[in-house]
N, C-alpha and C positions, 0 to 999 in steps of 0.2 A: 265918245260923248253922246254922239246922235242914241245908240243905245237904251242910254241913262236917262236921257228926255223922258223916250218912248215911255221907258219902266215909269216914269211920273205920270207921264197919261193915263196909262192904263187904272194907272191908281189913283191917281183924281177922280178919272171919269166914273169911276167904280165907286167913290162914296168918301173914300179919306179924306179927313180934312189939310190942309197944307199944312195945320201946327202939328200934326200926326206924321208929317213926313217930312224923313232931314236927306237933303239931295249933297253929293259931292262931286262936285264939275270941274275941272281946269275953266274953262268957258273960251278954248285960243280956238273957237270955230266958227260961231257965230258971224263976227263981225273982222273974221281973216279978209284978207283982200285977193284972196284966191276963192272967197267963196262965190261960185257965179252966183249966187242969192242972197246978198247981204241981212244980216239979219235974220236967215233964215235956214234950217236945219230938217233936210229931211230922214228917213230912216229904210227907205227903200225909192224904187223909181218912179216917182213921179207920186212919193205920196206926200201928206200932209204935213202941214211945220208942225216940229215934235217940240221945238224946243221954244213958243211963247207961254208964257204963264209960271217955269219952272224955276221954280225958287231957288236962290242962290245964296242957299245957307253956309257951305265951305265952296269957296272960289281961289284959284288963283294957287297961291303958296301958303293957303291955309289949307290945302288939300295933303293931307300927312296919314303917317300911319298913328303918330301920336293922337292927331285930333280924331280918327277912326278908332281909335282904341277906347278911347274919353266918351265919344257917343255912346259908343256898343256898351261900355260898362256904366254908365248914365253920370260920370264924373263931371260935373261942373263947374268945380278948382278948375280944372284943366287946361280950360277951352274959354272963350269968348260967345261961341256958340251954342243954338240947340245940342243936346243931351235926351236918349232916353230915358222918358219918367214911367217906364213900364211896370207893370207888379206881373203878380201869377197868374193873374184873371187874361191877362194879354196873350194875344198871340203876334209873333215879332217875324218880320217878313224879310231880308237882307237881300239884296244885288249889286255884285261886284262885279265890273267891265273894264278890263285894264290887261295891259302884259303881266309878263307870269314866266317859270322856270322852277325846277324840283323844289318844293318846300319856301317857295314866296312867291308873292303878287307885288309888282310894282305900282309905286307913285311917279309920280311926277321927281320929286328931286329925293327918293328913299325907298327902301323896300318895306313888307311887310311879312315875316318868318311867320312860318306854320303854325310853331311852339308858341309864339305870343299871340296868336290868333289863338288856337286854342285855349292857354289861360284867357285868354279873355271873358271866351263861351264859358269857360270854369266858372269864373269869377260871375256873371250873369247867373248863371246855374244856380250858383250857393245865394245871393242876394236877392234869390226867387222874381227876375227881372222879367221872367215871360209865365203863361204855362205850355208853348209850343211855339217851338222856334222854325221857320225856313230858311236857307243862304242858298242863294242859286250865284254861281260861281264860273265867270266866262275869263278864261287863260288860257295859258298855254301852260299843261304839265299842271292844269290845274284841280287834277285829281289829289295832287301828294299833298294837297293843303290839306284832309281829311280823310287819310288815312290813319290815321290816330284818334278819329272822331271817336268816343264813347257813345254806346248805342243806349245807354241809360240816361241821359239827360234831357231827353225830349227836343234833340235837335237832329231836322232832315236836312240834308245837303244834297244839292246835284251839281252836278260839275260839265264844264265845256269837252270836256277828255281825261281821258285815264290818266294813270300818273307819268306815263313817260313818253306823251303825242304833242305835238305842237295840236290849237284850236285853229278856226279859222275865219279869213275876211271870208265875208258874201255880200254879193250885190256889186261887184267890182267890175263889171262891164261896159258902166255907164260913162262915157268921155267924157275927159274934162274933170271926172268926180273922183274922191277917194274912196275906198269900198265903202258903200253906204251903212254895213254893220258885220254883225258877224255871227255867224252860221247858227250856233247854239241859241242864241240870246232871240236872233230873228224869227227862229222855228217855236221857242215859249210867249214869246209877246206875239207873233202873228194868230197862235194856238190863240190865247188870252183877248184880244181882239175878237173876232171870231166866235167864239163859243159863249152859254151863257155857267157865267161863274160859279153860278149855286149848284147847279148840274155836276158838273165835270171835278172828278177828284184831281188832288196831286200826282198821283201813280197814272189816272190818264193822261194826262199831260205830261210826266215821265219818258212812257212806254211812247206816246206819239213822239216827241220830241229825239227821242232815241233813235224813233226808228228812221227819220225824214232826215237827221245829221246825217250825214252820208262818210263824211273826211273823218271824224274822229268820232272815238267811243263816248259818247254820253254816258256817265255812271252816278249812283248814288251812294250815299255812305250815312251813316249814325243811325238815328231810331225808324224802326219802318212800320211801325204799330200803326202811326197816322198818316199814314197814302193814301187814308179812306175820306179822309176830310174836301171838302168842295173848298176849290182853290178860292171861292170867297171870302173864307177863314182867315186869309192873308194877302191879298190879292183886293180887297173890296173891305166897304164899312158896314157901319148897320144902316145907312140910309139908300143900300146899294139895292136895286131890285130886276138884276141881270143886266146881261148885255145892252150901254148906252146904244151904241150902233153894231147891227150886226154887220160884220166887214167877211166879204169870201176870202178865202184863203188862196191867195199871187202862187201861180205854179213856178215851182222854180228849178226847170229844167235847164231853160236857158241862158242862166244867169251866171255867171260867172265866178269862183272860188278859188282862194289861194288860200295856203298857209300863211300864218301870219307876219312870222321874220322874214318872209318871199315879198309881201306887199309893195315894200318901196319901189323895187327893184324892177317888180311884173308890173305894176302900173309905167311905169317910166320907159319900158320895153314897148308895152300896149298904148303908149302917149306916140313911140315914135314911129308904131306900124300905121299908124291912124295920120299924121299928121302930112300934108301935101308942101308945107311953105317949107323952102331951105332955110332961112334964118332960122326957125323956129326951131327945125330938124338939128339945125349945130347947138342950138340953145340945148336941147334935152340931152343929145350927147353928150354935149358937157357937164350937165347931172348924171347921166349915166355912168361916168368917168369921176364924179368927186364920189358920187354914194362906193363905188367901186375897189376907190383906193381906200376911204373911209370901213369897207369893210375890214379889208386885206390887212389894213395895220389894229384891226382889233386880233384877227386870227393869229396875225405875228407877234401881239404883245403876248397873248395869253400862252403860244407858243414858247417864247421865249422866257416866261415865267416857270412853264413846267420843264423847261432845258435847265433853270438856276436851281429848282428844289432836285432835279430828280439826281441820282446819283450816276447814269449814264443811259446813254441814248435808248437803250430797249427802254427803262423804267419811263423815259418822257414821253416816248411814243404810247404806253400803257395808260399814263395818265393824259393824253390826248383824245383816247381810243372813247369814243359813244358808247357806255351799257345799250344794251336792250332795255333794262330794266336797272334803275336807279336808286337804289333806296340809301340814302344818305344815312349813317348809324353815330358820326361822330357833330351832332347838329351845332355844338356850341362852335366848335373851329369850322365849318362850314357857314356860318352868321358871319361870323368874326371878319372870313377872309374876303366873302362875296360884299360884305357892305362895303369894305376897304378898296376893293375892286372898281364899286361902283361908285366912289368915293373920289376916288384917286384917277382914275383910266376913264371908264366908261358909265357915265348914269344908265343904267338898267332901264330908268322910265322913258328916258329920251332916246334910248337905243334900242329897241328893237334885238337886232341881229344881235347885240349882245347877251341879248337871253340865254339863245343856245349854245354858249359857250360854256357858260358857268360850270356844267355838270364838271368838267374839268377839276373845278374845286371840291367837287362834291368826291373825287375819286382821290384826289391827294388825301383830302381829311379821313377817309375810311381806310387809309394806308397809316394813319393816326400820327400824319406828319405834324410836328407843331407849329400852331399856329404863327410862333414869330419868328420860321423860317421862310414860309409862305408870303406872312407880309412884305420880308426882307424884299424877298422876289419881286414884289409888284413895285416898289420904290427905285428898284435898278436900270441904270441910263439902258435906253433900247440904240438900237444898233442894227439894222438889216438890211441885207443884199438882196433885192429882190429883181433887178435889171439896170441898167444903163446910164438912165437917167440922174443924176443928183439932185435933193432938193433940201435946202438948208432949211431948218423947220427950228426954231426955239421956244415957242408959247403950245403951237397944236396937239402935244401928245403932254395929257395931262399927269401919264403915271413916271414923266423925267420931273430931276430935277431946274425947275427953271432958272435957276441961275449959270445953269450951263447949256452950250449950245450943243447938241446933237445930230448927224447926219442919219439923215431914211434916206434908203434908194429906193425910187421908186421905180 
């Protein structure tokens, strides 16, 4: 979220008017009761509150892939909301910050597939909605969203990482704090801060931002004709006349980087090396210990899923087994099964570590397992020996059935 602010500043400050720009926030950071700055949101250490003045046009559980769908294609019906009323004469600037996995971007309570992102940009395309489009795109794995980009429709894409890297936190050193943002998105807005806008093309800020990622491959995708354009073209209005404040660019040698499904985990680690009080010390272990188990029964459900479809132990371990290289071919049973997943088991938005499991599905479906063998699987009472302990659990594990009680050992 911190982020999403920033990306508003920068584009305030540069000239857009705020009925020119539609933001999409959860908004659960502001006024959290963890946040040692109530009301206040920074986006590296010790800078500026990013998030007053930020319009809170989709908030909350109006934050969807539906109502992202309804803006980008300027649909009106759809939504309650702002809509783009863009024509040809426009140029359309997108930033998306959120989790992510092979061929979708998460919400909050839904995903968003590749395929209907792209008809989207189709659908844009043909109802002459821009004459030049940007999506700058921070995920994980969130190259494979535009690898189908068509390079004919006058839309540039850059992305957090190739199609099959996790992205990552940065600025995670800071005690007490969550990663202040994340690695791709911090290197283009501190660029954009910084530099003056009329000056500096896309492809310079591209190739800078490329080369300063350090953790994962920064890539771009669709039309490259216009990398020669000054990032004011999307980035700034016409009332913009460069850089509000020129800001130095924070060396960030020492700052600290995880991957992104590691975050909860390595801050909670780095909360306990840091911390001197015992109570406090049992308190974090004890997170240590629920995020821990909470992993281990995502590995074992999705485990135990590919034990039900596959038709013996080598074929399960197969479909367990991480590509190098991912490319989903069977997209509709891959939708189908991931939403049900994250439906049923684990919300993808609220899970994190869940992300990188998925590809799992993504390796059944290119085996062009049917879909409603797969489903069957994710609906089947779980069951696992994992040590000693007994712990009667009947509501926690959302992909049983709840009217029956199930034993985890944990």
């Amino acid at each position: 979220m911190a982020d999403i602010c920033h990306a508003y500043q920068i584009l305030s400050k540069n000239g857009i008017p705020d009925e020119r720009i539609i933001v999409f926030m959860y908004d659960d950071i502001a006024n959290d009761p963890e946040n040692p700055t109530p009301g206040v949101i920074i986006n590296k250490p010790d800078g500026p509150d990013v998030y007053s003045g930020v319009p809170h046009d989709y908030v909350g559980d109006d934050v969807t892939p539906e109502n992202f769908l309804a803006v980008l294609t300027g649909n009106s019906s759809a939504t309650t909301g702002k809509v783009l009323q863009s024509d040809s004469d426009d140029h359309v600037f997108v930033y998306f910050a959120d989790h992510g996995a092979t061929d979708l971007i998460a919400f909050p309570s839904s995903e968003l597939y590749s395929t209907d992102l792209l008809a989207a940009l189709h659908t844009m395309h043909g109802n002459e909605m821009y004459g030049k489009l940007v999506f700058y795109l921070e995920a994980c794995e969130s190259g494979s969203m535009f690898v189908d980009l068509p390079t004919d429709t006058n839309i540039y894409a850059t992305t957090a990482a190739d199609p099959d890297e996790s992205s990552y936190g940065f600025y995670c050193n800071v005690t007490g704090m969550p990663c202040l943002g994340d690695e791709y998105s911090i290197h283009w807005m501190e660029d954009s801060d910084a530099e003056d806008l009329s000056t500096e093309t896309l492809d310079q800020q591209f190739k800078l931002v490329k080369q300063e990622t350090q953790e994962s491959h920064v890539s771009e995708y669709g039309n490259m004709d216009f990398q020669t354009e000054s990032l004011i073209d999307f980035q700034g209005g016409s009332s913009s006349s460069g850089p509000v404040k020129k800001e130095s660019k924070v060396r960030h040698d020492s700052f600290s980087v995880i991957p992104s499904r590691e975050i909860q985990m390595t801050k909670l680690h780095m909360a306990l090396r840091d911390e001197k009080d015992l109570q406090k010390r049992d308190d974090i272990l004890r997170q240590i210990t629920e995020v821990s188990e909470h992993q281990r029964l995502m590995i074992k459900t999705v485990q135990l899923i590919a034990s039900v479809v596959a038709k013996d132990d080598k074929m399960a371990t197969l479909y367990m087994t991480r590509p190098k290289k991912l490319t989903v071919h069977n997209k509709v049973c891959y939708k189908t099964v991931v939403s049900a997943f994250s439906e049923n088991c684990f919300r993808l938005g609220q899970n994190e570590y869940a992300t990188g499991l998925v590809y799992v599905f993504g390796n059944m479906c290119n085996q062009f397992i049917p879909e409603k063998i797969i489903l069957a699987a994710n609906q089947r009472p779980v069951n696992f020996q994992m040590s000693r302990k007994i712990l009667l659990l009947t509501t926690l594990h959302p992909c049983a059935d709840p009217s029956q009680e199930f034993y985890f050992f944990i």
